[in-house]
VOBA-1610 file (N, C-alpha, C; in pm, whole numbers, padded with zeros to 5 digits, always signed):
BEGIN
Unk+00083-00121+00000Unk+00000+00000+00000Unk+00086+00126+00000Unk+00253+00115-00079Unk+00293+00245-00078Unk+00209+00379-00150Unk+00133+00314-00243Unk+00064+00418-00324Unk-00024+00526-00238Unk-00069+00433-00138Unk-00157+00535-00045Unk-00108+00591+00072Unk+00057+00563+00102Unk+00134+00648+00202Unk+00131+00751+00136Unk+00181+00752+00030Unk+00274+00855-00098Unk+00135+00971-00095Unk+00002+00887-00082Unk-00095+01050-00143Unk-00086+01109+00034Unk-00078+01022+00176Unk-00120+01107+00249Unk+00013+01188+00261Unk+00115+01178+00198Unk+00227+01277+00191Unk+00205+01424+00134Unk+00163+01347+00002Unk+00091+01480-00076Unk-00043+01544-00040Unk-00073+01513+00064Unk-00230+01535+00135Unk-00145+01664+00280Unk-00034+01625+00336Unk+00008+01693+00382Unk+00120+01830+00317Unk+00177+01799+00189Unk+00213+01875+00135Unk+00132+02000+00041Unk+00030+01923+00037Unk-00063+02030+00000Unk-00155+02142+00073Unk-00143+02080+00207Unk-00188+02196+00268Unk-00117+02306+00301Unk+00052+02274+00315Unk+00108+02394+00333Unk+00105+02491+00169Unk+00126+02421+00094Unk+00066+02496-00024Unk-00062+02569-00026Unk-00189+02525+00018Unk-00327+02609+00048Unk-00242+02749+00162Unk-00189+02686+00254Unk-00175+02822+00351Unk-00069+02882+00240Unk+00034+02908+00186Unk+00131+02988+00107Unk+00061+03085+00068Unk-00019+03009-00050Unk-00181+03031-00129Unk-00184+03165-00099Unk-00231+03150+00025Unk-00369+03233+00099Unk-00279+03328+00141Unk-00133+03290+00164Unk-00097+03409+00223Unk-00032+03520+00155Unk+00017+03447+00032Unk+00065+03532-00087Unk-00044+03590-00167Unk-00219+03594-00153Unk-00291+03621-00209Unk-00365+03739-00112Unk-00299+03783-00031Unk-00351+03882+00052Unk-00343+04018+00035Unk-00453+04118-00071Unk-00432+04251-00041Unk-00310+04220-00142Unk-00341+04147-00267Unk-00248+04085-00385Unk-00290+04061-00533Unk-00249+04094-00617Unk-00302+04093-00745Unk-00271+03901-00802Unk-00363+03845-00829Unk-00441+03685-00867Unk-00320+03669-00944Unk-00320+03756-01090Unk-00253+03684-01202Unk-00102+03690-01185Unk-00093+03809-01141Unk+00109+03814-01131Unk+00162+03668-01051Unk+00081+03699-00919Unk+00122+03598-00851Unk+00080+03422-00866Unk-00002+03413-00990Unk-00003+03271-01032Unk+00087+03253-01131Unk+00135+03385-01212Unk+00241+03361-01305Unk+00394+03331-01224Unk+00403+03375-01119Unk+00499+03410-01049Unk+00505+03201-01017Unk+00446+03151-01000Unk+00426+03046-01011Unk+00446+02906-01003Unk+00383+02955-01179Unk+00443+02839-01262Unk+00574+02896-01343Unk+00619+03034-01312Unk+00751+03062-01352Unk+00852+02986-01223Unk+00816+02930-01111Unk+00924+02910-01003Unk+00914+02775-01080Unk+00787+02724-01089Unk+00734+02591-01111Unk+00872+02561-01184Unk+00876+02605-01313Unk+00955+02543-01437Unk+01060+02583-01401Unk+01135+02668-01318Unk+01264+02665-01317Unk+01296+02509-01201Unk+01224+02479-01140Unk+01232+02349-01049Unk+01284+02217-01114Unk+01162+02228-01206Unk+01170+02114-01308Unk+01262+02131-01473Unk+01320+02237-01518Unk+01398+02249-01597Unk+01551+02159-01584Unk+01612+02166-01505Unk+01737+02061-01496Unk+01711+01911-01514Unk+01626+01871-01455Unk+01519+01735-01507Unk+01548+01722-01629Unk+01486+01805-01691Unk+01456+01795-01869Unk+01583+01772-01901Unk+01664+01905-01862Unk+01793+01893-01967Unk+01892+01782-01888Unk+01917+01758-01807Unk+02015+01612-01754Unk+01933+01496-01862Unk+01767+01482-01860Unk+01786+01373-01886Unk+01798+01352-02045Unk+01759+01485-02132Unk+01776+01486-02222Unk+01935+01457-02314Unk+02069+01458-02178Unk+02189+01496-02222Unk+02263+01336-02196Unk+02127+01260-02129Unk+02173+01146-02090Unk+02224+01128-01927Unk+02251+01222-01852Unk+02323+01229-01740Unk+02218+01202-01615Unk+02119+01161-01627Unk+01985+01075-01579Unk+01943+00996-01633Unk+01949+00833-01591Unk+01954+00741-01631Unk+01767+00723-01681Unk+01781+00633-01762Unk+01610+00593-01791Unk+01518+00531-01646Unk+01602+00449-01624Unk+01548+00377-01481Unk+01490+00447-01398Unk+01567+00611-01375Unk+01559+00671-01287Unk+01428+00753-01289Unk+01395+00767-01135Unk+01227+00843-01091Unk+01214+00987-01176Unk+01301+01025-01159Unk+01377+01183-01215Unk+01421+01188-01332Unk+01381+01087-01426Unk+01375+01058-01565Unk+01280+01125-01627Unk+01294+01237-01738Unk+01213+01244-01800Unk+01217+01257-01941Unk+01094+01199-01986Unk+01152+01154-02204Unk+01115+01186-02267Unk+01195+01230-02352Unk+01203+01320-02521Unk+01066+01230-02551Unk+01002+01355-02606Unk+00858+01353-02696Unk+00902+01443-02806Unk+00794+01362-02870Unk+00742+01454-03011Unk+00591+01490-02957Unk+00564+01577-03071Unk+00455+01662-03061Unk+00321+01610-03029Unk+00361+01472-03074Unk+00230+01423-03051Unk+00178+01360-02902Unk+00266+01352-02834Unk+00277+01306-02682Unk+00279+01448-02641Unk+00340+01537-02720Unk+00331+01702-02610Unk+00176+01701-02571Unk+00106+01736-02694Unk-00027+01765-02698Unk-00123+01702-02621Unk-00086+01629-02567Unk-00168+01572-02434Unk-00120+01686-02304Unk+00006+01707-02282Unk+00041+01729-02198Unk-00008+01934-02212Unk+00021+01959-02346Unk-00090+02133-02357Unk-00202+02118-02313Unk-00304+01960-02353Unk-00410+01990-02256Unk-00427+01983-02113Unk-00354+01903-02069Unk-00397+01936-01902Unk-00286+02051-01829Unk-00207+02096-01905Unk-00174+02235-01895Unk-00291+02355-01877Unk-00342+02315-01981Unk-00488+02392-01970Unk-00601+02393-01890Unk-00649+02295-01895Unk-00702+02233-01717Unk-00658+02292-01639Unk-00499+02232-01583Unk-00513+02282-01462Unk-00489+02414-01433Unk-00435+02473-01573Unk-00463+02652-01511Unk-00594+02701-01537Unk-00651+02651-01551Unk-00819+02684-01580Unk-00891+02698-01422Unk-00863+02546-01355Unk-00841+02528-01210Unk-00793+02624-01121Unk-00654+02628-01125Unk-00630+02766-01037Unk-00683+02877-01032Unk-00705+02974-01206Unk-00745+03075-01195Unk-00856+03079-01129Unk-01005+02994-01121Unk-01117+03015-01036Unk-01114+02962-00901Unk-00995+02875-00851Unk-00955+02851-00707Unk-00882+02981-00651Unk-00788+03044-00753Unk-00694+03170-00659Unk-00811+03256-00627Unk-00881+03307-00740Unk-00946+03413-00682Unk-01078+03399-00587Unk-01135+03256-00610Unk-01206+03256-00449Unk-01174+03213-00324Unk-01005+03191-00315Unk-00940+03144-00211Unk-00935+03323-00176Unk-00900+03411-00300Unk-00868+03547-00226Unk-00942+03609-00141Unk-01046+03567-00141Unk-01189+03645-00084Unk-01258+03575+00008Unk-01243+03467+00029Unk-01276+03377+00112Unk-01190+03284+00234Unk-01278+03244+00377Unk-01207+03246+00477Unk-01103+03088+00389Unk-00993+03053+00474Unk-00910+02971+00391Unk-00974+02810+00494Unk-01027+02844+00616Unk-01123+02721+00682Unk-01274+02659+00637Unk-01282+02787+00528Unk-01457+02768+00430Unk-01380+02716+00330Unk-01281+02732+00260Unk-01242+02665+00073Unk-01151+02545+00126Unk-01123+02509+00237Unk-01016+02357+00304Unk-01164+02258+00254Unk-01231+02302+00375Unk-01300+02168+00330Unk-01456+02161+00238Unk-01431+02288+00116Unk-01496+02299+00021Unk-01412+02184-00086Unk-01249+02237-00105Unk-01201+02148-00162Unk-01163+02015-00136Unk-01195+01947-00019Unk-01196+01840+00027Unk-01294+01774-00028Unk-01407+01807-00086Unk-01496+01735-00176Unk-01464+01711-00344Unk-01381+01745-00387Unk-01347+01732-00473Unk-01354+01527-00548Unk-01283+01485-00442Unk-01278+01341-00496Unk-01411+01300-00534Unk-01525+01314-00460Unk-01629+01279-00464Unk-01669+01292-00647Unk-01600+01420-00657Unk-01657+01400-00842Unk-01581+01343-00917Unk-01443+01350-00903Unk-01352+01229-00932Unk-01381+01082-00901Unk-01469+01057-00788Unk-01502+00952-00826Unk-01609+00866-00887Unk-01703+00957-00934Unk-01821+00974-00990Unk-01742+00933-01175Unk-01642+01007-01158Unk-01600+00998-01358Unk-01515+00850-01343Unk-01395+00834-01224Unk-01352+00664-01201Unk-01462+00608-01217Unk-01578+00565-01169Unk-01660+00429-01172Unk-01711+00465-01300Unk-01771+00564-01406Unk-01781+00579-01555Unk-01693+00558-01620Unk-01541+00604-01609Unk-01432+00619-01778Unk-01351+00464-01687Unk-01331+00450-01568Unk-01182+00359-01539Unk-01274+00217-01469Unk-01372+00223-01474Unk-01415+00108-01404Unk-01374+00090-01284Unk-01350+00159-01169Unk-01336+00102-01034Unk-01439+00091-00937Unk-01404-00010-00824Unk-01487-00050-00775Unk-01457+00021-00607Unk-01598+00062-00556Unk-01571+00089-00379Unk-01568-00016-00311Unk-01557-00047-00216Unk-01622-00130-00138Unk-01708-00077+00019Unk-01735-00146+00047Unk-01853-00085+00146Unk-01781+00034+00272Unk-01650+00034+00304Unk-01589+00111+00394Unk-01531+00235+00314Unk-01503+00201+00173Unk-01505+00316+00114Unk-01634+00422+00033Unk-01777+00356+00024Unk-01859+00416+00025Unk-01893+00524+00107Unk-01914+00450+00255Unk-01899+00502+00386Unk-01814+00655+00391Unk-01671+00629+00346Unk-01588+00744+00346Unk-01649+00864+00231Unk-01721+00850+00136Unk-01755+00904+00030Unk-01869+00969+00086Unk-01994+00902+00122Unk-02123+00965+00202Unk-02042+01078+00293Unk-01986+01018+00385Unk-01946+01119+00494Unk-01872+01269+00457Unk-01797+01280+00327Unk-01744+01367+00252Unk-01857+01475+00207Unk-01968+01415+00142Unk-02045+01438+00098Unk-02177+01552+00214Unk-02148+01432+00331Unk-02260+01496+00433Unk-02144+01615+00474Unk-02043+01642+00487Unk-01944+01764+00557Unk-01936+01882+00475Unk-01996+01900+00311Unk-02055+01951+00269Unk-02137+02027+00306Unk-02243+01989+00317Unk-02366+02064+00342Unk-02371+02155+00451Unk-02311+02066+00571Unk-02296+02089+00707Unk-02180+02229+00712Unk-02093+02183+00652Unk-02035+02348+00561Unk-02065+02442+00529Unk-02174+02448+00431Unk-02278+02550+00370Unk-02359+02653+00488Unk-02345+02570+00574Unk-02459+02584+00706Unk-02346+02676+00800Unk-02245+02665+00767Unk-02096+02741+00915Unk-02112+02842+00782Unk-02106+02838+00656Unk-02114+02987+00560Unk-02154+03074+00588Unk-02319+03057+00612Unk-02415+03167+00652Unk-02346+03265+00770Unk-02256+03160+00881Unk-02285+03242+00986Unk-02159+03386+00963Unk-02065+03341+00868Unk-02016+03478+00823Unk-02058+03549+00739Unk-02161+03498+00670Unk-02253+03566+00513Unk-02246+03502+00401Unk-02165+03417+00460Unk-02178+03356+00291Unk-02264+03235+00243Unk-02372+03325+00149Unk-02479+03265+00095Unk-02400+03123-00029Unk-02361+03031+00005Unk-02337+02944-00089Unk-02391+02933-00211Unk-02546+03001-00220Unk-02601+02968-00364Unk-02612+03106-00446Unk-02557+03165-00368Unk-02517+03322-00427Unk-02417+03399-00482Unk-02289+03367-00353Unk-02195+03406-00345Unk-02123+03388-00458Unk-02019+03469-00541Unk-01969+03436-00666Unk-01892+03339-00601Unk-01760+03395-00517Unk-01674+03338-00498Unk-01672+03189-00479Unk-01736+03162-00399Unk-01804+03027-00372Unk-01830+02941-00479Unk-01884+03012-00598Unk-01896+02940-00735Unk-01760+02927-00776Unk-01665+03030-00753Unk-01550+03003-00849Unk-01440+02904-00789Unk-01502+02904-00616Unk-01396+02749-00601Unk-01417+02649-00571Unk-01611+02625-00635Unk-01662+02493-00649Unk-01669+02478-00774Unk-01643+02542-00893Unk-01607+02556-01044Unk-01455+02525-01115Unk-01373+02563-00993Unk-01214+02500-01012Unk-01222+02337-00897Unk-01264+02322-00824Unk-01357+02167-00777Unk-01364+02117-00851Unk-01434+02115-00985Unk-01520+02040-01087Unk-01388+02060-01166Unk-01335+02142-01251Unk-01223+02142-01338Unk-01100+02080-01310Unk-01091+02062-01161Unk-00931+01993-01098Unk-00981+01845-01120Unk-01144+01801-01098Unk-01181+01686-01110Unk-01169+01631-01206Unk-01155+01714-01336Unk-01147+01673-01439Unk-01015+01647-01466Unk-00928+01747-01410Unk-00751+01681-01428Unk-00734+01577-01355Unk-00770+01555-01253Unk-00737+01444-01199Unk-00788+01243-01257Unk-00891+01318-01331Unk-00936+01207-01441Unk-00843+01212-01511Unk-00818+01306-01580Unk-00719+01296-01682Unk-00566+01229-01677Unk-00547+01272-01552Unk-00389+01225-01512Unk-00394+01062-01493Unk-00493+00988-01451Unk-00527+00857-01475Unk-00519+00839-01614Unk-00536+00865-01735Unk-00566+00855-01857Unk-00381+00904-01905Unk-00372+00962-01854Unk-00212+00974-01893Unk-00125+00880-01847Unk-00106+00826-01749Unk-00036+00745-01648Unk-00043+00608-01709Unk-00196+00599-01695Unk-00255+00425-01707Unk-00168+00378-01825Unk-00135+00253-01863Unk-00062+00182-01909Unk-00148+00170-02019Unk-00088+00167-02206Unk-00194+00171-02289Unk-00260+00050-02291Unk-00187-00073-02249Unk-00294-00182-02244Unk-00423-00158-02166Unk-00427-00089-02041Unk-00520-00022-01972Unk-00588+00082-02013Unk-00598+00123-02164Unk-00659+00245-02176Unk-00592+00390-02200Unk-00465+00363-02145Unk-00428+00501-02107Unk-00318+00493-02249Unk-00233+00616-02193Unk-00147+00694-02283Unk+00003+00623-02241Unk+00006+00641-02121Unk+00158+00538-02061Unk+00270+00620-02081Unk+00255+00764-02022Unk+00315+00907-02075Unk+00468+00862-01905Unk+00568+00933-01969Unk+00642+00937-01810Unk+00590+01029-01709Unk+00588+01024-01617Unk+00532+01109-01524Unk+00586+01206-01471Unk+00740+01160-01459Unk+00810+01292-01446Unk+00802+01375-01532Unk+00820+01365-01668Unk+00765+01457-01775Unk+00686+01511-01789Unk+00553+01448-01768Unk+00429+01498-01740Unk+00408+01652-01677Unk+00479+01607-01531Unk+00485+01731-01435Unk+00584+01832-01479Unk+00696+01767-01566Unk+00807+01862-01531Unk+00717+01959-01697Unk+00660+01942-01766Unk+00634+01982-01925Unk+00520+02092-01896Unk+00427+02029-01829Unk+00278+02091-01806Unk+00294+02240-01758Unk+00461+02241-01636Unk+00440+02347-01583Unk+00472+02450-01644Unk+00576+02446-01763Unk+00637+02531-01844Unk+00536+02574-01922Unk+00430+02513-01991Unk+00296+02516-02049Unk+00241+02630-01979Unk+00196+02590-01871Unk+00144+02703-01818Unk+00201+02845-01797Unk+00345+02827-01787Unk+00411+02942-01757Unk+00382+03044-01874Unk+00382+02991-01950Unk+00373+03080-02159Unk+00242+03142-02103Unk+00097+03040-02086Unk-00010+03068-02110Unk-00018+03146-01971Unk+00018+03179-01888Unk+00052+03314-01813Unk+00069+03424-01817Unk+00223+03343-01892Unk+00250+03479-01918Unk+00178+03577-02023Unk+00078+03483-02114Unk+00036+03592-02224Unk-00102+03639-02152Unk-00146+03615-02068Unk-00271+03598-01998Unk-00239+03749-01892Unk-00105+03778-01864Unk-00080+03903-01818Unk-00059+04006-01887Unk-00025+03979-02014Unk+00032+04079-02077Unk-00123+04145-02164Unk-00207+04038-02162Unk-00339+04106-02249Unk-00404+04096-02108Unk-00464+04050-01999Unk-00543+04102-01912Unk-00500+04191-01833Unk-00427+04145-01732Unk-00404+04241-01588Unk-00326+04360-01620Unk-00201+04312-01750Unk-00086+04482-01739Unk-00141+04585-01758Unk-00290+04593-01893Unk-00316+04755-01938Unk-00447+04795-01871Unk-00443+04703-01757Unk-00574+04756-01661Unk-00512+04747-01509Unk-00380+04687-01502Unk-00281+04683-01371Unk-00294+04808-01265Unk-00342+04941-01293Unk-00362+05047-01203Unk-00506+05075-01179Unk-00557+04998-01244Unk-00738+05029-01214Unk-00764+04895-01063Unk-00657+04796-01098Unk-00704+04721-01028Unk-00618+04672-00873Unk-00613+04577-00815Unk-00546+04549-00698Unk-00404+04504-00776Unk-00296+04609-00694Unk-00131+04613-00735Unk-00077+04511-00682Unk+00023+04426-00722Unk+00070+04346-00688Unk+00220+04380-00635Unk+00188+04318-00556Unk+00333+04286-00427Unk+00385+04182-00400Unk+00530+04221-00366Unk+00638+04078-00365Unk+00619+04016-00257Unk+00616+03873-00239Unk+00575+03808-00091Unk+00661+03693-00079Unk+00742+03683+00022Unk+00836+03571+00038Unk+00757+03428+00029Unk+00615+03410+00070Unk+00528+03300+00067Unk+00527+03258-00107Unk+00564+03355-00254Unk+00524+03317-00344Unk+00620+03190-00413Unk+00726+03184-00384Unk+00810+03098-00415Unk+00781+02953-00335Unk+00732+02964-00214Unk+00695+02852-00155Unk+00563+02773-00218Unk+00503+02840-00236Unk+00357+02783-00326Unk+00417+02678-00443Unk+00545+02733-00528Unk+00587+02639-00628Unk+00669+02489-00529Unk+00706+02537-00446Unk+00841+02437-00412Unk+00755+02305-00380Unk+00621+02377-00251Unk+00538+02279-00185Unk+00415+02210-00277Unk+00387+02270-00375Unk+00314+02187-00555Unk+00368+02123-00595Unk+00536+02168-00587Unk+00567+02077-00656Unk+00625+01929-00626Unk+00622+01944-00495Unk+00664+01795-00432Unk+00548+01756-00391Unk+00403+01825-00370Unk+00301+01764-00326Unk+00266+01668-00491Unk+00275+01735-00628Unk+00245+01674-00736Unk+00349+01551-00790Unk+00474+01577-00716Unk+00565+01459-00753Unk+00552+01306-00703Unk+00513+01358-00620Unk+00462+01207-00481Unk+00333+01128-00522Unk+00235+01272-00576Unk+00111+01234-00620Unk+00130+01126-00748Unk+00153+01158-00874Unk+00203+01161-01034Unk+00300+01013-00988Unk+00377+01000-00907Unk+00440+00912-00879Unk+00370+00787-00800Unk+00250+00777-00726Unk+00182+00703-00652Unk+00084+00686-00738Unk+00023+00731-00861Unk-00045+00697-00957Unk+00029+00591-01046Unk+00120+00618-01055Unk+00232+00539-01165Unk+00213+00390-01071Unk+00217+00362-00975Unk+00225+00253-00876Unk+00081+00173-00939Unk+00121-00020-00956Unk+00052-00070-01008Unk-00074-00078-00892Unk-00206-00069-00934Unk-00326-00135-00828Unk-00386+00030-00741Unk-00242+00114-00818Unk-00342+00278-00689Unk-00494+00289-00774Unk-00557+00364-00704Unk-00712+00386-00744Unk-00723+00541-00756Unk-00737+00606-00841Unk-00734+00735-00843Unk-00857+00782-00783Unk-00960+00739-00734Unk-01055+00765-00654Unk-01023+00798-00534Unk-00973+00719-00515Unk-00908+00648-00340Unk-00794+00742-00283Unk-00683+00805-00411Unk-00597+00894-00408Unk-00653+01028-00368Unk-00712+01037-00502Unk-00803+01142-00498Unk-00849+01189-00357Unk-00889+01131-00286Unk-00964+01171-00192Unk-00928+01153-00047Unk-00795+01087-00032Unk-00665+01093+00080Unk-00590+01225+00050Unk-00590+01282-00072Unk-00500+01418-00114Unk-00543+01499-00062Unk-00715+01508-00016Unk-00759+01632+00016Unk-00747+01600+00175Unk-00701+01501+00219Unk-00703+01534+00375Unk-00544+01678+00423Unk-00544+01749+00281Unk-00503+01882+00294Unk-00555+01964+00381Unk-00680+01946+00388Unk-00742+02014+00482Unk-00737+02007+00622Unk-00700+01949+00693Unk-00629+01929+00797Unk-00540+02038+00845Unk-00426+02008+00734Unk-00331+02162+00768Unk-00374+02313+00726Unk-00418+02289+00633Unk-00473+02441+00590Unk-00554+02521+00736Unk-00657+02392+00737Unk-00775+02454+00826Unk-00665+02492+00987Unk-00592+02420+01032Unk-00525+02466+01151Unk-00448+02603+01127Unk-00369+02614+01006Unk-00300+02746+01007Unk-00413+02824+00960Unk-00503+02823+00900Unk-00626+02923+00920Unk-00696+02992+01070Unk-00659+02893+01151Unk-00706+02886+01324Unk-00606+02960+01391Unk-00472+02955+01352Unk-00350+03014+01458Unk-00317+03112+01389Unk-00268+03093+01247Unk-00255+03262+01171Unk-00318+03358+01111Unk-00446+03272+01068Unk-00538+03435+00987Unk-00661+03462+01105Unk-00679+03345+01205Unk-00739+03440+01282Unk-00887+03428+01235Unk-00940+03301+01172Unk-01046+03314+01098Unk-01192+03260+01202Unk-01327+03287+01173Unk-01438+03310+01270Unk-01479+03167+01282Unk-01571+03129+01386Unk-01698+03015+01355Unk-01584+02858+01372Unk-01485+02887+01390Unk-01432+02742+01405Unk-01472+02631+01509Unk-01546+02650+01589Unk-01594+02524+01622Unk-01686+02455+01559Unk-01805+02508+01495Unk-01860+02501+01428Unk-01815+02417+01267Unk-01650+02462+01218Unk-01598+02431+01132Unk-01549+02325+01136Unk-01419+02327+01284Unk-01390+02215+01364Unk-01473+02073+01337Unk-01628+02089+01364Unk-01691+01935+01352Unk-01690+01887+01210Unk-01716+01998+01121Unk-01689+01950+00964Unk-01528+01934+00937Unk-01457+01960+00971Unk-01343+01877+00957Unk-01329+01769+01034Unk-01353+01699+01111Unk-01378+01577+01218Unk-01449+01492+01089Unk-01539+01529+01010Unk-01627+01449+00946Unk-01522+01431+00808Unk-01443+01539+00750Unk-01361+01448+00660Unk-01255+01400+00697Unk-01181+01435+00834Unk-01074+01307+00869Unk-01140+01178+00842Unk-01273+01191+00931Unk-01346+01023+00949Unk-01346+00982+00786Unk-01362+01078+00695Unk-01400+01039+00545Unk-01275+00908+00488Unk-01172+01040+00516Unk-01056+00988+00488Unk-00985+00847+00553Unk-01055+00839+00718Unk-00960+00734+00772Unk-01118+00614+00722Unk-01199+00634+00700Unk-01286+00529+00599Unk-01224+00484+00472Unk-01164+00536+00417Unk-01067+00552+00284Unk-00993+00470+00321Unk-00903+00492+00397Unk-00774+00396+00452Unk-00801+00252+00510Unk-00919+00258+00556Unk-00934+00110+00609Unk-00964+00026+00463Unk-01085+00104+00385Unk-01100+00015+00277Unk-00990-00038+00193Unk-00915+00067+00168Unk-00795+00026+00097Unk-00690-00055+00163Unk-00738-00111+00299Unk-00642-00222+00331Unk-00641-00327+00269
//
């Protein structure tokens, strides 16, 4: 069961990424600082490319990644696209919203990931992982209900739409990254994974960067100015080892991207505590029990997958 140590790694690495997030997005302009990024992103993963391209990283190796042609790129432009599609409507309702309301908003995420697994990949729950899925599901609602008591109308609120709208779009990368991974006898593409990660991010970096230069620069003084924040470089470092562990525990024969899926978001855990000690945010006991309900989600997850 290394596959499912490896996601609660990336389940903990991702929450310090949510707090970075939140803290580099404060009284902060969205686009600089998502370009700011996936520009750290690709300088991370650039030596990758070129060692292994020069030979001086062996094939064997985890940190291998392999010369494509165009036609293997083009998978990898689309979920480039995805997942900055994802961020842009996660940054900006993480900006506006408490970071203990979008923890365990995005903690539901698997639930639709696993809705597209039992349609496109055929997997199966079993009864302790149902269990974990309902309970995800009921911490939801019970969520919606701690909203009100700061104002936020869930069926109103934009923001709220835009980071249950990057929810649904990450769900869709995360389908996708099964479809890349999976072995083509299985369906899939049988892409390297280090490549995967190390290609996608440079992808995005372009489509950033042109995404600043026609939106935010010739309206940059009408709107919120952007400022340098020591937290922005950390957002890339902690993505990018939360996505290496991930991308890498998918590659592992028998993982369930359902099952992954939805151990990743026990992110919420850390987010929601540094939301409690550093931003100082309202209603947490109240919040407190809906996070109790997706640990339980998650440690339902873990038993099934014994």
């Amino acid at each position: 069961m290394i596959w499912l140590l490896l996601a609660f790694l990336s389940a903990a690495l991702l929450g310090f990424y949510d707090v970075f997030k939140k803290q580099s997005l404060k009284e902060n302009a969205v686009i600089p600082v998502l370009l700011l990024n996936t520009f750290f992103s690709s300088i991370i993963f650039l030596p990758f490319i070129y060692l292994s391209h020069i030979g001086q990283i062996e094939t064997s190796s985890i940190y291998y990644c392999t010369d494509w042609t165009w036609h293997e790129q083009q998978y990898i432009v689309i979920k480039a696209f995805i997942v900055l599609s994802s961020w842009l409507f996660a940054y900006f309702g993480l900006k506006h919203l408490p970071l203990t309301i979008v923890g365990p908003i995005n903690a539901t995420r698997p639930v639709m990931v696993l809705v597209g697994a039992l349609t496109f990949f055929g997997e199966h729950l079993n009864m302790w992982q149902w269990a974990g899925v309902i309970v995800a599901i009921l911490s939801f609602f019970l969520l919606s209900r701690a909203g009100k008591k700061e104002g936020l109308d869930f069926k109103h609120n934009k923001w709220i739409f835009f980071v249950v709208l990057g929810n649904i779009i990450g769900a869709c990368s995360g389908l996708y990254d099964k479809f890349l991974m999976a072995n083509p006898d299985n369906g899939g593409v049988g892409l390297n994974k280090m490549a995967v990660q190390s290609w996608y991010n440079i992808y995005q970096f372009f489509m950033m960067a042109a995404m600043l230069l026609l939106l935010w620069w010739p309206t940059r003084k009408k709107t919120t100015p952007f400022q340098w924040h020591w937290c922005i470089p950390l957002i890339s470092i902690f993505l990018s080892a939360a996505d290496f562990v991930y991308f890498y525990a998918l590659g592992i024969d028998g993982a369930m991207i359902s099952v992954v899926s939805m151990v990743r978001r026990g992110s919420v855990v850390v987010s929601f505590l540094c939301g409690a000690l550093f931003f100082h945010e309202k209603n947490l006991r109240r919040k407190f029990f809906d996070l109790l309900l997706v640990i339980l989600s998650m440690l339902l997850l873990y038993i099934g997958a014994k």
